[in-house]
Backbone bond lengths (Angstrom), bond angles and torsions (degrees), N, CA, C in turn:
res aa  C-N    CA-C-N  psi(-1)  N-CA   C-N-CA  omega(-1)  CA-C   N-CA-C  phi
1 X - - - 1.439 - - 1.510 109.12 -
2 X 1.182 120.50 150.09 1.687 126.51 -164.76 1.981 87.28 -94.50
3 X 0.801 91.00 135.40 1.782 115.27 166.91 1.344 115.85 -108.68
4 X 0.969 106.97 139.44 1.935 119.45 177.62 1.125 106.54 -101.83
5 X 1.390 99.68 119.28 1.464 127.57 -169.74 1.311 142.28 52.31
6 X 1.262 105.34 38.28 1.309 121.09 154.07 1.782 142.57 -95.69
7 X 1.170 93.16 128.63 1.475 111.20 -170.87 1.059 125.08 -82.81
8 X 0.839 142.00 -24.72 1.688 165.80 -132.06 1.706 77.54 -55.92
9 X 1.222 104.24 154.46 1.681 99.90 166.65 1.674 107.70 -99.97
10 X 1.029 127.15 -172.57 1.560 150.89 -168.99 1.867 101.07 8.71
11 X 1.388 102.42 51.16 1.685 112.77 162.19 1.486 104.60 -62.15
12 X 1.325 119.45 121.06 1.539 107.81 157.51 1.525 114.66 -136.38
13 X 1.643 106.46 145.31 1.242 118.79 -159.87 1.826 117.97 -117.27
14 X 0.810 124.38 95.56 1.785 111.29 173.59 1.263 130.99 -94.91
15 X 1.438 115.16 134.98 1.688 125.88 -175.51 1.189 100.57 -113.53
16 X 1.682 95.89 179.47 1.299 134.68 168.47 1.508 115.38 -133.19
17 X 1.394 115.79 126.60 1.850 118.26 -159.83 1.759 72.66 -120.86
18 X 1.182 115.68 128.60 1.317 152.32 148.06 1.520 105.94 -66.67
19 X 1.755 118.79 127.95 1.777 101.28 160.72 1.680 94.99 -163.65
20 X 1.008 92.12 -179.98 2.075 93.43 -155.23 1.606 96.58 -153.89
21 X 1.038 126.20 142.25 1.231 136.68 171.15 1.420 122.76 -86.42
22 X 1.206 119.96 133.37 1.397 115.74 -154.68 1.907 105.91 -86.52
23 X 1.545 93.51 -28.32 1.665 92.41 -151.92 1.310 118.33 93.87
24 X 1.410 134.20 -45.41 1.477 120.12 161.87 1.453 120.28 -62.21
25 X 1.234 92.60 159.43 1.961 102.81 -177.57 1.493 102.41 -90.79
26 X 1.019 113.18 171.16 1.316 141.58 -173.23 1.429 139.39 46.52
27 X 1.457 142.33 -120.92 1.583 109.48 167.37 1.508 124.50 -71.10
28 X 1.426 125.46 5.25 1.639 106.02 172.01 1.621 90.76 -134.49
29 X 1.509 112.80 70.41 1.298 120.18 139.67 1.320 122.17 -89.82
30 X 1.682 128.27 14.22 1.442 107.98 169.41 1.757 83.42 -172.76
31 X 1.352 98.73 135.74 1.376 156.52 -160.71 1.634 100.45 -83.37
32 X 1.322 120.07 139.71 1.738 109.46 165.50 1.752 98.67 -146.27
33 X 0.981 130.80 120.88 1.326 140.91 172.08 1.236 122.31 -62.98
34 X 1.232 142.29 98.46 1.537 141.89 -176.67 1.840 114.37 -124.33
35 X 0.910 113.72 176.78 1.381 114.98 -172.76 1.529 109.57 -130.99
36 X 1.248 124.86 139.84 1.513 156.83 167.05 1.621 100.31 -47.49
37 X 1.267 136.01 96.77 1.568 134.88 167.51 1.716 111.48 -44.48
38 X 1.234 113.63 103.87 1.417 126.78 160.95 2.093 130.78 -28.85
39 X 1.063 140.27 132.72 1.081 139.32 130.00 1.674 85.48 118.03
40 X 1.546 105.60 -179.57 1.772 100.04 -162.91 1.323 121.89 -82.92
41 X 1.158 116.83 -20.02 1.483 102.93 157.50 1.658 132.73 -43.05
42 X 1.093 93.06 -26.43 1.754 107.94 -176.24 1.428 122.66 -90.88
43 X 1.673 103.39 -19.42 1.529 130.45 -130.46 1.996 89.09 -53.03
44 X 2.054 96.07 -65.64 1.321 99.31 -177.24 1.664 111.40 -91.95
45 X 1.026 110.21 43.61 1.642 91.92 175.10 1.804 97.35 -115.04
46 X 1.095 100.79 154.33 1.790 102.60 173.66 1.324 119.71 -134.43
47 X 1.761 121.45 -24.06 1.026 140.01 170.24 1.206 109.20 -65.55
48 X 1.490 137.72 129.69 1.656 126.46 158.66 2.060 101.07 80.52
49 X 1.382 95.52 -12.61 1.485 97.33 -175.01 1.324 135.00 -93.90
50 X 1.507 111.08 32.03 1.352 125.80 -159.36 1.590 102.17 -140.76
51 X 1.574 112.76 166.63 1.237 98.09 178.64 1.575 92.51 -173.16
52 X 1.358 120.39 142.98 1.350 135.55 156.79 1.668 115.16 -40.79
53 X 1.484 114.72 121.76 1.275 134.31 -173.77 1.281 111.70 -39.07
54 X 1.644 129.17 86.15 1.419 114.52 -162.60 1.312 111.34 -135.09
55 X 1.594 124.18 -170.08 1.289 118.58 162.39 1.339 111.23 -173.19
56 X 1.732 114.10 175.14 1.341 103.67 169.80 1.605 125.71 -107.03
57 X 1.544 106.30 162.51 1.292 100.02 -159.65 1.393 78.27 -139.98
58 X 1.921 107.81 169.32 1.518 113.10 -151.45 2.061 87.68 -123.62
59 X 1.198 117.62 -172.58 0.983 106.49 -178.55 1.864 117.75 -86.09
60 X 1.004 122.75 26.76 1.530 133.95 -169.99 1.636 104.85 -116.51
61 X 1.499 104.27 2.62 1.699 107.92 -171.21 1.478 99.91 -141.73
62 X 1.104 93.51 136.60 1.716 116.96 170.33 1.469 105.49 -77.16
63 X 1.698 88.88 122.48 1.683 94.15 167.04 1.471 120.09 -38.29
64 X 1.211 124.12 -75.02 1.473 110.40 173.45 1.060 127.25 -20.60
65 X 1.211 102.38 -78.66 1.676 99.37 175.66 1.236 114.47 -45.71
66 X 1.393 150.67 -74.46 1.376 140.95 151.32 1.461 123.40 13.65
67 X 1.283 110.55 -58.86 1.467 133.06 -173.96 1.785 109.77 -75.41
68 X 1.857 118.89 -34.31 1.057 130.64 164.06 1.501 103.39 -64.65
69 X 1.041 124.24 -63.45 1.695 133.48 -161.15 1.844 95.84 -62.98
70 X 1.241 106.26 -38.11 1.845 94.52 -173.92 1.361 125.24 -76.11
71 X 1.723 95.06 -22.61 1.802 100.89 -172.11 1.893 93.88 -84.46
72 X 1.652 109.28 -26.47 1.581 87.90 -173.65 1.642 103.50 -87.11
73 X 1.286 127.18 13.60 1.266 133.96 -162.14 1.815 97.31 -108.47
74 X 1.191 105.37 -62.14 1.571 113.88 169.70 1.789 112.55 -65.76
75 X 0.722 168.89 -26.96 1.455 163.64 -96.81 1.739 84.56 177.42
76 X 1.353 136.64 -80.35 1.364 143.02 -124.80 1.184 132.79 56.93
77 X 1.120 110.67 21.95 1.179 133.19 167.86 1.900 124.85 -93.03
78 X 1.198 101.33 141.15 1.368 99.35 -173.37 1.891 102.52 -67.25
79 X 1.349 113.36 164.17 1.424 107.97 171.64 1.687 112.76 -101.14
80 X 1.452 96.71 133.43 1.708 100.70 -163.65 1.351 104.91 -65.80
81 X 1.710 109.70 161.74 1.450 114.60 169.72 1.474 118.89 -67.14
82 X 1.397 95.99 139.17 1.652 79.66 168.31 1.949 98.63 160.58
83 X 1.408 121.91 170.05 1.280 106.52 -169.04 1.324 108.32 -109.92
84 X 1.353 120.89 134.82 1.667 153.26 -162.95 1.225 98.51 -64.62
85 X 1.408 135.31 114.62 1.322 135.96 137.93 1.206 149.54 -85.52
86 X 1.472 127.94 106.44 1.458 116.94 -137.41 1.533 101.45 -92.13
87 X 1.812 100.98 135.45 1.467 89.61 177.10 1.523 118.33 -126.13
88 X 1.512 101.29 31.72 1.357 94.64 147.67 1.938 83.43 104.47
89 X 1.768 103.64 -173.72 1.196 107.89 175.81 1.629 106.90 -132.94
90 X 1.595 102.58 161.47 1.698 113.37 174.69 1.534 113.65 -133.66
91 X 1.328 118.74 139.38 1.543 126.89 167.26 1.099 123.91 -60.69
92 X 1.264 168.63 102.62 1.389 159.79 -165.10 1.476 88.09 -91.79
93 X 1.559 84.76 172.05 2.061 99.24 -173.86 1.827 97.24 -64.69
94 X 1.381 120.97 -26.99 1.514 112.26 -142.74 1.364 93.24 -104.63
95 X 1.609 125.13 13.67 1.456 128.55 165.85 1.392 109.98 94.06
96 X 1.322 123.11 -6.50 1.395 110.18 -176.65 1.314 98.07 -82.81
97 X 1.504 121.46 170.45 1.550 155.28 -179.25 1.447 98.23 -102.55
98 X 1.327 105.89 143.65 1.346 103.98 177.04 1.743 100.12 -163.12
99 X 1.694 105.33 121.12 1.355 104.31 -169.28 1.948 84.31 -115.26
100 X 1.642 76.26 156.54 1.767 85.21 172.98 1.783 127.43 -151.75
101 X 0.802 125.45 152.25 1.509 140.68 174.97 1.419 124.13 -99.92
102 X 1.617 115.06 128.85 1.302 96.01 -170.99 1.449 98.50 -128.44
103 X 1.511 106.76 137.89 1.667 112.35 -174.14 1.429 121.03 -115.63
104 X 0.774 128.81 140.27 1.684 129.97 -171.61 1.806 91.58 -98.57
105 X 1.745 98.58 122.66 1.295 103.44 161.54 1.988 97.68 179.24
106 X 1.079 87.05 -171.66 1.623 95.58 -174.21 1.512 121.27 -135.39
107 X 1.385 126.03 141.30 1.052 111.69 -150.19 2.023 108.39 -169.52
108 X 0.947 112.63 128.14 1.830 106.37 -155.42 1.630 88.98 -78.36
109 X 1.115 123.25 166.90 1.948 131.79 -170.69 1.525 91.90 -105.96
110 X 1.483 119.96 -14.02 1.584 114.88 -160.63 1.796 100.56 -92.01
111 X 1.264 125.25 -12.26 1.336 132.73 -162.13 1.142 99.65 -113.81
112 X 1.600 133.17 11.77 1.417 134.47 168.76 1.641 103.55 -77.04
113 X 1.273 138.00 161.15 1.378 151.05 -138.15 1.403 87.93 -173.31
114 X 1.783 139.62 95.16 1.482 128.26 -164.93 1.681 89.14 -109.89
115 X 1.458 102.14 144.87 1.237 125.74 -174.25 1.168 90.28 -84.88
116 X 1.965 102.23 161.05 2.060 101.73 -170.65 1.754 85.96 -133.06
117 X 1.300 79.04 -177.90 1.716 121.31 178.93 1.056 116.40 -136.54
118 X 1.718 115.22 155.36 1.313 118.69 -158.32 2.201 98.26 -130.44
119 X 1.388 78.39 117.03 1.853 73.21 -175.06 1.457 105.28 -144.98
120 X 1.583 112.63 146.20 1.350 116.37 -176.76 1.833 106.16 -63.36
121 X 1.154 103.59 130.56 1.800 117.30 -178.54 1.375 114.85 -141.19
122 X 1.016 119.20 124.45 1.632 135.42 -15.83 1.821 112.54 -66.26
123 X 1.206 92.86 148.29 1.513 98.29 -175.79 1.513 122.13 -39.78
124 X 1.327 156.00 113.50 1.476 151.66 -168.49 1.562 105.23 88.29
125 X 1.137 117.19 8.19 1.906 107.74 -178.22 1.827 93.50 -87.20
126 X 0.794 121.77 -39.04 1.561 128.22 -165.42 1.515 104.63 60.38
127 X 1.638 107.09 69.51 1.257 144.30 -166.24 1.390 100.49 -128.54
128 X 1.836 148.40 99.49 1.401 134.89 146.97 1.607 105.40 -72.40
129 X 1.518 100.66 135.89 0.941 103.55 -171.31 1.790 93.72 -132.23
130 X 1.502 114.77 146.96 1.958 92.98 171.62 1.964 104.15 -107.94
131 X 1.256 77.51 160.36 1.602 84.78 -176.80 2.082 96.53 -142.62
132 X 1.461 109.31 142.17 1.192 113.63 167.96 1.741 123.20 -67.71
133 X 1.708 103.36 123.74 1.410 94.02 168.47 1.365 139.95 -41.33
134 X 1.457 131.82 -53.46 1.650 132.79 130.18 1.511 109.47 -82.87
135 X 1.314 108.92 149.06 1.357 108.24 169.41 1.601 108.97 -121.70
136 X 1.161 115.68 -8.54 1.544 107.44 145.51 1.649 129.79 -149.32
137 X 0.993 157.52 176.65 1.518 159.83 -163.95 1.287 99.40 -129.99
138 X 1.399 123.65 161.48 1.745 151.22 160.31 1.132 108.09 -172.60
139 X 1.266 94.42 151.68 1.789 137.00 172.18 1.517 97.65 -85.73
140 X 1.778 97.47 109.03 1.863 95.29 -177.22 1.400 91.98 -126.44
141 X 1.535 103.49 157.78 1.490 92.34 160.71 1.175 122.15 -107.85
142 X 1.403 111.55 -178.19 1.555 105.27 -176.47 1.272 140.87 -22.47
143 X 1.213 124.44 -56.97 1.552 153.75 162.32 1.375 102.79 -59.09
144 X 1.137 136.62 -61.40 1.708 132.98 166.33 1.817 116.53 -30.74
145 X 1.785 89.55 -52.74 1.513 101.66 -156.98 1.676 97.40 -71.21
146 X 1.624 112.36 -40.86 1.010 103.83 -168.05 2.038 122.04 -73.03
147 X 1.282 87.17 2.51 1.743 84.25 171.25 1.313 103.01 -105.81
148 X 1.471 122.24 -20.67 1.702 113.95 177.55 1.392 116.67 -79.01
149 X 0.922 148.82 -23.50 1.379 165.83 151.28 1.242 125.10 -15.57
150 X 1.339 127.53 101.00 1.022 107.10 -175.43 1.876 123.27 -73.62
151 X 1.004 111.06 141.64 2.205 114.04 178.62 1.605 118.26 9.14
152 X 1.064 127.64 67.86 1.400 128.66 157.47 1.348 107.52 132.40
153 X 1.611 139.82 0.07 1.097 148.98 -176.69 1.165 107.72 -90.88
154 X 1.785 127.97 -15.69 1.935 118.15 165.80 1.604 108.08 -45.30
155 X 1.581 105.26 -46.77 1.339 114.05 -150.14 1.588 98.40 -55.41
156 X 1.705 128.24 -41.72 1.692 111.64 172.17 1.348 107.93 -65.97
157 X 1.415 114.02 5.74 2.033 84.78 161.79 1.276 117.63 -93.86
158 X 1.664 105.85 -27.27 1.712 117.18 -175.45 1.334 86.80 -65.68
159 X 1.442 142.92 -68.62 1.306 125.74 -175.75 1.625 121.52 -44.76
160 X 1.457 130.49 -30.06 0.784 126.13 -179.77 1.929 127.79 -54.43
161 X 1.773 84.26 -48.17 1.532 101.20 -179.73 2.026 104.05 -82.31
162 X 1.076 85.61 -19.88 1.411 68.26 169.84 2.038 115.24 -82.18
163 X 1.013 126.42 -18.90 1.341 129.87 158.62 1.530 120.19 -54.26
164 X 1.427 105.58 -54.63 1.441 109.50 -172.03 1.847 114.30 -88.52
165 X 1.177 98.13 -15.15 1.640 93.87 -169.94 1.491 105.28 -121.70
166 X 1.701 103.48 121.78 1.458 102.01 -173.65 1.101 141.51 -66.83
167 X 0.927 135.73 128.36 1.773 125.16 -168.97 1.140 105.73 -64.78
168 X 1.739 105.14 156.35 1.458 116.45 -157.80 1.442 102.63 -97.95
C-alpha cells in the first residue's frame, strides 16, 4: 500500500496489474484492474488515488512471491492462472521501488474480500481504529487508469499496451 510521506530509503514494492481485453477497437480495447487506496487519508481523493495491487517485501522474499502474497492479501482473492509478464520497475514520488507483473485474466471487483490495517484515527485520539487496504477495485481503461494512479504507476499500463497491442 502507498503511504504518504514516507521516505524511508530503498522501500521496495511488488504487484500484480490484472487486464482483460475488451473486444472493442481502439483506445479502450484493454482493461487494467487497480484498487481504490484504503483508510481516510484517501477516503475523498480519487485522482492519483489508486494503485496497482501491491506490497512490500523485505530482502528474504522474492518479488514474485511478494506480488502473489499482496494481490491475495489485498483483493482475497486467489491469483488467477495464467502467465506473468514482467514489466519492469518505477520510482514513485515518495521513493519507493515498485516492480510489477502483468497478467491477463478476468475477474468481478464485487468478489474482492480487502485485507485491513490497523491505525490510530484520528491522529492523537489514541483511538485503533481498522480500515481496509483497498476499499474498492475497477476495470479502468487506459485513460481512466492513468489519472487514478497514484505517481509513476501509469507507466505499467503504457507497458502493458505496449505488450498486448501490436505495433503499427
Amino acid at each position: 500500500m502507498v503511504k504518504d510521506k514516507d521516505t524511508r530509503p530503498g522501500r521496495r514494492s511488488a504487484g500484480l496489474l490484472l487486464f482483460r481485453r475488451t473486444g472493442t477497437a481502439g483506445p479502450q480495447d484493454v482493461e487494467v484492474l487497480i484498487g481504490h487506496l484504503g483508510g481516510p487519508f484517501w477516503a475523498r481523493r480519487d485522482k492519483a488515488a489508486w494503485s496497482v495491487p501491491k506490497g512490500e517485501y523485505g530482502p528474504d522474499e522474492e518479488p514474485a512471491a511478494a506480488a502473489r502474497r499482496e494481490f491475495q492479501e489485498e483483493l482475497g482473492l486467489p491469483v488467477p492462472e495464467g502467465t506473468w509478464l514482467p514489466l519492469g520497475e518505477v520510482l514513485q514520488n515518495n521513493g519507493k521501488t515498485v516492480v510489477a507483473w502483468a497478467l491477463e485474466a478476468d475477474l468481478d471487483p464485487a468478489d474482492a474480500v480487502p485485507g485491513t490495517f490497523v491505525m490510530e484515527w484520528p491522529r492523537g485520539s489514541g483511538v485503533q481504529r481498522e480500515f481496509p487496504e483497498m476499499d474498492r477495485f475497477a476495470w479502468c481503461t487506459p485513460a481512466q487508469a492513468a489519472e487514478r494512479l497514484v505517481s509513476g504507476q501509469s507507466a505499467f499500463v503504457d507497458r502493458v499496451l505496449a505488450l498486448v497491442r501490436p505495433s503499427s
